[in-house]
C-alpha positions in Angstrom: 96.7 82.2 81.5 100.1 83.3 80.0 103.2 83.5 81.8 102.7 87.6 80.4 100.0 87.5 82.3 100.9 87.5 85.6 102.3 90.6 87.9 103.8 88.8 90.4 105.3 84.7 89.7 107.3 83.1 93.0 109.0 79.6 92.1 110.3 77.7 95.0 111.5 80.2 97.6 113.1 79.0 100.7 114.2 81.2 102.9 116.6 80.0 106.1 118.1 81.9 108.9 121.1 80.8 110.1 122.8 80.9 113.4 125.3 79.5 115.4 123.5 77.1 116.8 121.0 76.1 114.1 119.1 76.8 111.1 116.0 77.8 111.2 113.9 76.9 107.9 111.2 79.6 107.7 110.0 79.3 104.2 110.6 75.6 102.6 109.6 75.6 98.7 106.6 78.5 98.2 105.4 78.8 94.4 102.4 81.4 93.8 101.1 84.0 91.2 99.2 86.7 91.3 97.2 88.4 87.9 96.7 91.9 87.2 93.8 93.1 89.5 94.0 90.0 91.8 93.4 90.7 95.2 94.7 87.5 97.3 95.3 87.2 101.2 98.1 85.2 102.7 96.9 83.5 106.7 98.7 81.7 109.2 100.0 81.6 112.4 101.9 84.2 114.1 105.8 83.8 113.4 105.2 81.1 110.4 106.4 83.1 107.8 104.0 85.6 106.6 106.0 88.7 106.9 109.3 87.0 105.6 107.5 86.1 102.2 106.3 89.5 101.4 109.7 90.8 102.3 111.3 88.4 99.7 108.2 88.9 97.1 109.0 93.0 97.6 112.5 92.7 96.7 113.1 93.4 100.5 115.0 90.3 101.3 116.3 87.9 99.1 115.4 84.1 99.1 118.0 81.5 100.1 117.0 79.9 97.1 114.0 80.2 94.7 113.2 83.1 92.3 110.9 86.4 92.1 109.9 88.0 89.5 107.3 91.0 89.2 105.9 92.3 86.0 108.5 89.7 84.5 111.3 91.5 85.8 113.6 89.0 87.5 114.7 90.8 91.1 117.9 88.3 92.0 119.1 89.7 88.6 118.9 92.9 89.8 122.0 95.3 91.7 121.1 96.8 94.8 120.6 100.2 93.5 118.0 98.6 90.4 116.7 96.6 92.9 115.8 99.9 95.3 114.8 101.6 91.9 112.9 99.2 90.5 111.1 98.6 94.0 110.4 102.3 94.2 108.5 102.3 90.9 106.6 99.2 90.6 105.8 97.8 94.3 103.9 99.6 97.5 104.2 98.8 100.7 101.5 98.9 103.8 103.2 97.6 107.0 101.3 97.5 110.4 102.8 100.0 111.3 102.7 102.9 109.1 106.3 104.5 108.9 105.1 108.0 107.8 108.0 110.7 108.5 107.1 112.5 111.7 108.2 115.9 110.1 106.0 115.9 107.4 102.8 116.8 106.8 100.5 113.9 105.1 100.5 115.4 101.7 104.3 115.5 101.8 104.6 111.7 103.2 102.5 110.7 100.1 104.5 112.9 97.4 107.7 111.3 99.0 108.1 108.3 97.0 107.2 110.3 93.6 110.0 112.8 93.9 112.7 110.0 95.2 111.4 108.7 91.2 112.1 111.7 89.9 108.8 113.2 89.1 108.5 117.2 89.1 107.4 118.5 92.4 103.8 120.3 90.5 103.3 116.9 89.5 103.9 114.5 92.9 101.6 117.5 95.0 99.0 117.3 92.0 98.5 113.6 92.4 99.4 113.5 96.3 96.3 115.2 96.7 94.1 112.9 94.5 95.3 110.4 96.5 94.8 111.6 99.9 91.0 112.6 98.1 90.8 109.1 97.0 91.0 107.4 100.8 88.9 110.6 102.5 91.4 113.0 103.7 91.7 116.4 101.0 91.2 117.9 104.3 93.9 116.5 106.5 96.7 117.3 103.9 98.7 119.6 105.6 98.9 117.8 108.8 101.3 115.8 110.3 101.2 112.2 111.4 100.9 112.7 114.9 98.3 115.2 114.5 96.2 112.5 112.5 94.3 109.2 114.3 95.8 105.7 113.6 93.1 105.1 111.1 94.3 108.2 109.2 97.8 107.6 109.7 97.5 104.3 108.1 95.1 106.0 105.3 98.2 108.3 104.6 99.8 105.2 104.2 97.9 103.7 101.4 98.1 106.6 99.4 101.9 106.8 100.2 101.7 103.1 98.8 99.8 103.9 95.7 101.8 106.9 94.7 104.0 105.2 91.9 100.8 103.4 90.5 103.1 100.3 91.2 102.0 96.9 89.4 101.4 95.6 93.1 100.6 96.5 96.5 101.8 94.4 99.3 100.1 94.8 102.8 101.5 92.7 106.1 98.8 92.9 108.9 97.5 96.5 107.0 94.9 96.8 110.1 97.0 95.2 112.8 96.9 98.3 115.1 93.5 99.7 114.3 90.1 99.0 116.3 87.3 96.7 114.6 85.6 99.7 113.0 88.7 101.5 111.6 89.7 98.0 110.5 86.4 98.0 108.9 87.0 101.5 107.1 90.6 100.5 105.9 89.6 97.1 104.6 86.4 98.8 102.8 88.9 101.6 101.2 91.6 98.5 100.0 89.0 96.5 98.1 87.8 100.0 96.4 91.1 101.3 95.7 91.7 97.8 94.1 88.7 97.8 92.1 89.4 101.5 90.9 92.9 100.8 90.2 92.9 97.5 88.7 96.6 96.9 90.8 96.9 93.8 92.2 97.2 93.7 96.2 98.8 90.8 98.2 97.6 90.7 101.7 99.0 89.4 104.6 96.6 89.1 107.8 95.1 87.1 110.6 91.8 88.8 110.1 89.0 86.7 108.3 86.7 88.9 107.2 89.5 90.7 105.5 91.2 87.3 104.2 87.2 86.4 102.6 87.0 89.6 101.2 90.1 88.5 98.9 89.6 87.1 95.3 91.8 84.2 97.1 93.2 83.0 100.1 96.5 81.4 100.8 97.8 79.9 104.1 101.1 79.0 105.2 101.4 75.8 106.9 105.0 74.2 108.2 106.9 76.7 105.9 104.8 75.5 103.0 102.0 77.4 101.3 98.5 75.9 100.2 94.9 77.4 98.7 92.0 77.5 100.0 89.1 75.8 98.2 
C-alpha cells in the first residue's frame, strides 16, 4: 500500500507525564496505520494507555515525541486554532460517555459540529436528520438528552460523530456504560455505519466481541503496541 493510502499513519509516539516525583512513561514508541474503510480495535488493560493514544491520534493531546498525521496532514505542524479546525472537519469522536449538550435537543447536538464548520443551518438540520435516520432515531429528534435512554444518548452521539463525514472516527470504550444488549445494538450500528460510510473507525475497548468484529486488533502491552495474528 502507498503512503497516500493511509488515513491515519502514527510513527513512534511516546507520551510521558511528568511530576514532581517521577515520570511516568505511558506510551513508549507506538507506530500504526490505518486504510480508508479500516475498522481496527485497540485492547488492553485498564489504565495502560488506551485512552491517551486516541487522544494523541485525535489531535487531542500532543505526543512527547513521535508524529501524527491524518489524511497526510501533519497535526504537530499545525497552530492550535488549525489544529481545533482541522479536528473539527476530518475526525469524530465517541467517548464513553457521551457529552451531548443537556440543553439541546438530539437533532440540535448532532447539527452542532456542522455549523461550528460553517455549514448553512438548512443544510446541518437536512443531514442532522439523515443521521439521526441512519442510527434509528427520525423519531427522537426533538428531544433532549435526558429525555433519551443511554443507548440513545450514545446513538445521538455517533451521529454527532459522523456529522462532518470526517476521514476517521475514533471511539474509547463507545459501549462502556451501556448493558450487554444495548452494547449489542451500538456495536451492530458501528460496523454498518462503517460499511455504509467507507470511514475508517479506531476503536478502543475491553469488549471482545466488539474487538473480533474489527478488521484488526491491536493490544497495548508495557506502553508498547503489538497485532494480533
Amino acid at each position: 500500500m502507498n503512503d497516500n493510502d493511509w488515513i491515519l499513519e502514527a510513527e513512534d509516539i511516546h507520551r510521558e507525564f511528568r511530576t514532581p516525583e517521577a515520570t511516568l512513561k505511558v506510551l513508549q514508541g507506538i507506530s500504526l496505520n490505518l486504510s480508508k474503510g479500516e475498522t481496527v480495535a485497540v485492547t488492553g488493560a485498564s489504565g495502560i494507555g488506551k485512552s491517551t493514544l486516541l487522544h494523541l491520534l485525535g489531535g487531542l493531546d500532543k505526543p512527547t515525541s513521535g508524529e501524527v498525521r491524518i489524511g497526510g496532514t501533519l497535526l504537530g505542524d499545525q497552530s492550535e486554532e488549525k489544529l481545533a479546525c482541522f479536528r473539527n472537519r476530518n475526525v469524530g469522536f465517541v467517548f464513553q460517555f457521551h457529552y451531548l449538550m443537556e440543553d439541546f435537543s438530539a437533532l440540535e447536538n448532532v447539527m452542532i459540529p456542522m455549523l461550528i464548520s460553517g455549514r448553512k443551518r438548512r443544510d446541518a438540520e437536512n443531514r442532522g436528520e439523515l443521521l439521526l435516520k441512519q442510527v434509528g432515531l427520525s423519531n427522537r429528534k426533538s428531544h433532549r438528552p435526558d429525555q433519551l435512554s443511554g443507548g440513545e444518548q450514545q446513538r445521538v452521539a455517533v451521529a454527532r460523530a459522523l456529522a462532518n463525514e470526517p476521514k476517521i472516527v475514533l471511539a474509547d470504550e463507545p459501549s462502556g456504560n451501556l448493558d450487554t444488549k444495548t452494547g449489542h445494538q451500538l456495536h451492530d450500528l458501528l460496523f454498518t455505519l462503517n460499511k455504509d460510510s467507507a470511514m475508517s473507525f479506531l476503536i478502543a475497548t475491553h469488549n471482545q466481541e466488539l474487538a473480533q468484529g474489527c478488521n484488526r486488533q491491536l493490544e497495548i502491552v508495557d506502553g508498547k503496541i503489538r497485532e494480533h495474528e
